[in-house]
N, C-alpha and C positions, 0 to 999 in steps of 0.2 A: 604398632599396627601396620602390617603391609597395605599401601593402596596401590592399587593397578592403575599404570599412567596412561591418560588419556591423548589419543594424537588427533588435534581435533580440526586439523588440515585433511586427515583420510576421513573422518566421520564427514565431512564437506564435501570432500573427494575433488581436493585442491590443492595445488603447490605451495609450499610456505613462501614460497613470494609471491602468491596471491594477489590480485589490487581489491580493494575495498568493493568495486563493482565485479569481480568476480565473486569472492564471497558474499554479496547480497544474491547475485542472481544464483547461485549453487545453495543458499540457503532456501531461496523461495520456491525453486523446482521441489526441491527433496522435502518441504514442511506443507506444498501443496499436496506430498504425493503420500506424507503418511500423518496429515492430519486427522485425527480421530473423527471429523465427521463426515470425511470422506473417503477411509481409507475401509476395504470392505475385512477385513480381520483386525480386529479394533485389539485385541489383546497383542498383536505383535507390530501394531503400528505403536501405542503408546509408550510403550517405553524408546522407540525409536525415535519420535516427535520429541521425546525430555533429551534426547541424547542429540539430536541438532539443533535445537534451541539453545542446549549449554556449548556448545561447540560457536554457533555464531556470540552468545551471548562474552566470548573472552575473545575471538576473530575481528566485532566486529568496534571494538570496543579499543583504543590506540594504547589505552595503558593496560589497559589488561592484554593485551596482545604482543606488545614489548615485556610487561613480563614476565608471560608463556614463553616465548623465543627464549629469552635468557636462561631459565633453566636448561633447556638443550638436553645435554647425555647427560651432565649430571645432575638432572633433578632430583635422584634417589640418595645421591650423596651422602653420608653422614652428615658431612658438615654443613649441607643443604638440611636437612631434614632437621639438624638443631637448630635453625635460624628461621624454620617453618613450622613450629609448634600446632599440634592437632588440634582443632577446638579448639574448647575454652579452659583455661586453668586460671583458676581462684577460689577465692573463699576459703576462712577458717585455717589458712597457710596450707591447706593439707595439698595442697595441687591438685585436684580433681580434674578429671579430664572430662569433656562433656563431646559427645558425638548426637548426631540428628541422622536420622535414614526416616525416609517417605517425603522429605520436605522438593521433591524435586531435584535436586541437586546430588551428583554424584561426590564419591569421599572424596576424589581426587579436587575437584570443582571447589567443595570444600574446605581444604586443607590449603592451598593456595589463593584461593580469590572470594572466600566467603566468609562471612561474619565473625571475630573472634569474642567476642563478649562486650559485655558494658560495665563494671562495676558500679553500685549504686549503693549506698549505704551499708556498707562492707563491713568485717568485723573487726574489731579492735586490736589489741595487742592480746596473742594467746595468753591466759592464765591470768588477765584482769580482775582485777577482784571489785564489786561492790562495795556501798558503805557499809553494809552486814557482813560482810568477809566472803560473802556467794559470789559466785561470777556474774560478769556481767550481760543482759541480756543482749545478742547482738544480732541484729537482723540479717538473713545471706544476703550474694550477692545476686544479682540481677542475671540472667543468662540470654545471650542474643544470639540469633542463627536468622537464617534467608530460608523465604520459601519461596517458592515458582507454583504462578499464579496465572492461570491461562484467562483470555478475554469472555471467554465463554461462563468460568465462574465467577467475573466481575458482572458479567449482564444475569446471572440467574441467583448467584452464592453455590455453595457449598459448605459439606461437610468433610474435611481432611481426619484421615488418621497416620500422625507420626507415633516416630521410636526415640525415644530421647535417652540413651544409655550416659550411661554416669561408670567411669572404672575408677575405682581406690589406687591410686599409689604405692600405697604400702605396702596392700596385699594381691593387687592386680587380680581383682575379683570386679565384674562386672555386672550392675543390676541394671534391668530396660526397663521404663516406663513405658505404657502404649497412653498415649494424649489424643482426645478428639479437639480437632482444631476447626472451629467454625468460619468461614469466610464469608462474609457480609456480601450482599450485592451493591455492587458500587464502590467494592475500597479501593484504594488509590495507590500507586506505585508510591514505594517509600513508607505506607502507611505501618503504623506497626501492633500488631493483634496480640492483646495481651493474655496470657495464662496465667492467673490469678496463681501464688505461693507453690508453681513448679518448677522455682531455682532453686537456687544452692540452696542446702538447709541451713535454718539457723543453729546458734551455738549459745549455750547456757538460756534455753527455752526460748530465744529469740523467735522472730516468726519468718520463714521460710521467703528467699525471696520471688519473683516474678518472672516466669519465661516471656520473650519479648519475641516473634516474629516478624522480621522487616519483608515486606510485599515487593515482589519482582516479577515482573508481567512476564511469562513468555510472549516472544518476538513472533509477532501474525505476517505468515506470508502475504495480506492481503492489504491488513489496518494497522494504522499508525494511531497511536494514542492523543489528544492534548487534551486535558482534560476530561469531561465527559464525553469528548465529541472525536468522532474516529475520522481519519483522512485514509483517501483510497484513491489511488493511480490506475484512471480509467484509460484504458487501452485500447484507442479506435486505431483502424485499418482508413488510408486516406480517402477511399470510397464512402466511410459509413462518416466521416468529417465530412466530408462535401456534399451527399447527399441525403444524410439523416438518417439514423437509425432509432428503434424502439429495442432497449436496453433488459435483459431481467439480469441484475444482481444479485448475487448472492452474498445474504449478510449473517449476521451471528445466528437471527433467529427470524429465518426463512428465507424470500426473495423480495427482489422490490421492482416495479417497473420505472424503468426512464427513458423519457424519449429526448435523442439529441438531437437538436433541430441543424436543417440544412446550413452550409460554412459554419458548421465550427471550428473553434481556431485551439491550437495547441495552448495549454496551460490553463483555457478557460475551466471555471468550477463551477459546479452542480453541487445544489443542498437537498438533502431530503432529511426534513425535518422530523424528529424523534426514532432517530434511526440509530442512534449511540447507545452513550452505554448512560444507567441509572446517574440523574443527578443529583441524589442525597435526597430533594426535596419531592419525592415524587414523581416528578419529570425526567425524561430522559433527554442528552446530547443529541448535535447532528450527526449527518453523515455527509462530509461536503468529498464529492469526490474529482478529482482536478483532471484533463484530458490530458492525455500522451500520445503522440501519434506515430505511430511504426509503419513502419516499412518491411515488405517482406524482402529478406536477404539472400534468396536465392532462388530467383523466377526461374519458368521456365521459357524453353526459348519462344513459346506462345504469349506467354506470360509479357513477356520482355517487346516483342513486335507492339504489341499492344499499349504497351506504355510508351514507345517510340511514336505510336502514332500519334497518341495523345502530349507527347511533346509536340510535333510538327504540327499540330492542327492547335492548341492553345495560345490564347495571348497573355497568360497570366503572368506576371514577373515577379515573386515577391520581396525582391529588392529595390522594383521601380514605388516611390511614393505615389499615392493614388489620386 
């Protein structure tokens, strides 16, 4: 199967020497800019939103990143590509090769840094026979794959539909399943959503085993996960620290107001309570959002007089203890 390689330093629009804090900040501009609920053509934001979320998701990630780099020119390799096996192959000896499309994740994405299978009560020795002389019954194997999971379907749910293609070996004839996949409100990264006897088939009437999908947040330009409860890196300007602003946030689902009271101090945090994501029990997470304070980087010379002034006329030191 050809997959087309992805270079996911240009999907970034970054050098592969990149630092860690350029790829955060080139992921956050480009996932503000075509995030689906803000991007004003939602059909050609979204697949572009899957396509920089998988790009930071291997950048920003040290081993998944080391071994992206490693493949280099020869990732196409033969002897690469034997040693990178597609999907899943097991069950019943026969090597079955199992592919997913719709789960978020591109083939490439796929074939290198994403799920190869589980095996789970697998089948026996081919041609086992019973105490009657019949074969024996033997359950398949279990089949595991990743899906990408935006924050938006963990605070509402959803309904997914994947392609779970299954190709013969033998005869390199390929049948597709189309699978609706339901995503809970509230599931958890790592979590894993079972599809009840849509693995491997069984063998000698055995019963069919269980698709497994492991839950992968897509990365929010905005919100950091723990839990139920989301963090957000509030961005004052040092006028609205010093002399207090009245805040609207924009969160998963709406706005919120906050008012920051006069000297605030860097790193200080604000809660707003039930402002996360579902917590199982009917209740929802905070939102604790923590203060950052920026500087504008390139005044102008009005700009700059102005702040000179306010140097010369201040007694503030923040190095003198108080």
């Amino acid at each position: 199967m050809s997959v087309e390689f992805k270079n996911y330093y240009d999907v970034l629009g970054v050098a592969p020497n990149a630092s860690d804090a350029d790829i955060k900040k080139a992921f956050r501009t480009l996932a503000r800019k075509y995030h689906p609920d803000v991007a004003k053509d939602k059909t050609v934001a979204e697949p572009r939103f899957k396509e920089i979320n998988e790009a930071n998701e291997v950048l920003s990630d040290p081993d998944k990143r080391r071994k992206y780099d490693e493949l280099g020119a020869d990732w196409n390799h033969p002897e690469r590509q034997a040693q990178q096996q597609y999907g899943f192959r097991g069950g019943a000896g026969d090597g079955s090769e199992f592919h997913f499309e719709g789960t978020g994740f591109s083939d490439f994405f796929e074939q290198f840094f994403g799920s190869r299978g589980r095996p789970a009560g697998g089948f026996g020795r081919p041609g086992a026979a019973g105490a009657g002389g019949g074969p024996v019954a033997q359950r398949g194997q279990d089949i595991e794959g990743d899906i990408l999971v935006t924050l938006d379907e963990v605070l509402r749910g959803s309904t997914r539909t994947i392609n779970l293609q299954r190709t013969d070996p033998r005869t390199g004839q390929a049948s597709v399943q189309t699978l609706r996949v339901k995503i809970p409100p509230g599931v958890r990264e790592a979590q894993l959503i079972r599809l009840r006897g849509k693995g491997q088939e069984g063998a000698g009437g055995g019963d069919a085993g269980n698709l497994y999908l492991r839950v992968q947040f897509a990365k929010h330009p905005d919100f950091r996960v723990r839990g139920a409860d989301l963090h957000y890196e509030l961005e004052l300007a040092p006028w609205e620290a010093v002399l207090g602003a009245t805040l609207q946030l924009r969160l998963l689902d709406g706005t919120a107001s906050l008012k920051v009271p006069a000297g605030t101090q860097a790193e200080q945090q604000f809660r707003l309570r039930g402002k996360g994501l579902p917590a199982g029990d009917g209740t929802r997470g905070d939102l604790f959002a923590t203060v950052s304070i920026q500087v504008p980087a390139h005044p102008t010379p009005e700009q700059r007089a102005l702040w000179e002034r306010l140097a010369s006329t201040s007694t503030f030191n923040p190095r003198q203890c108080p």
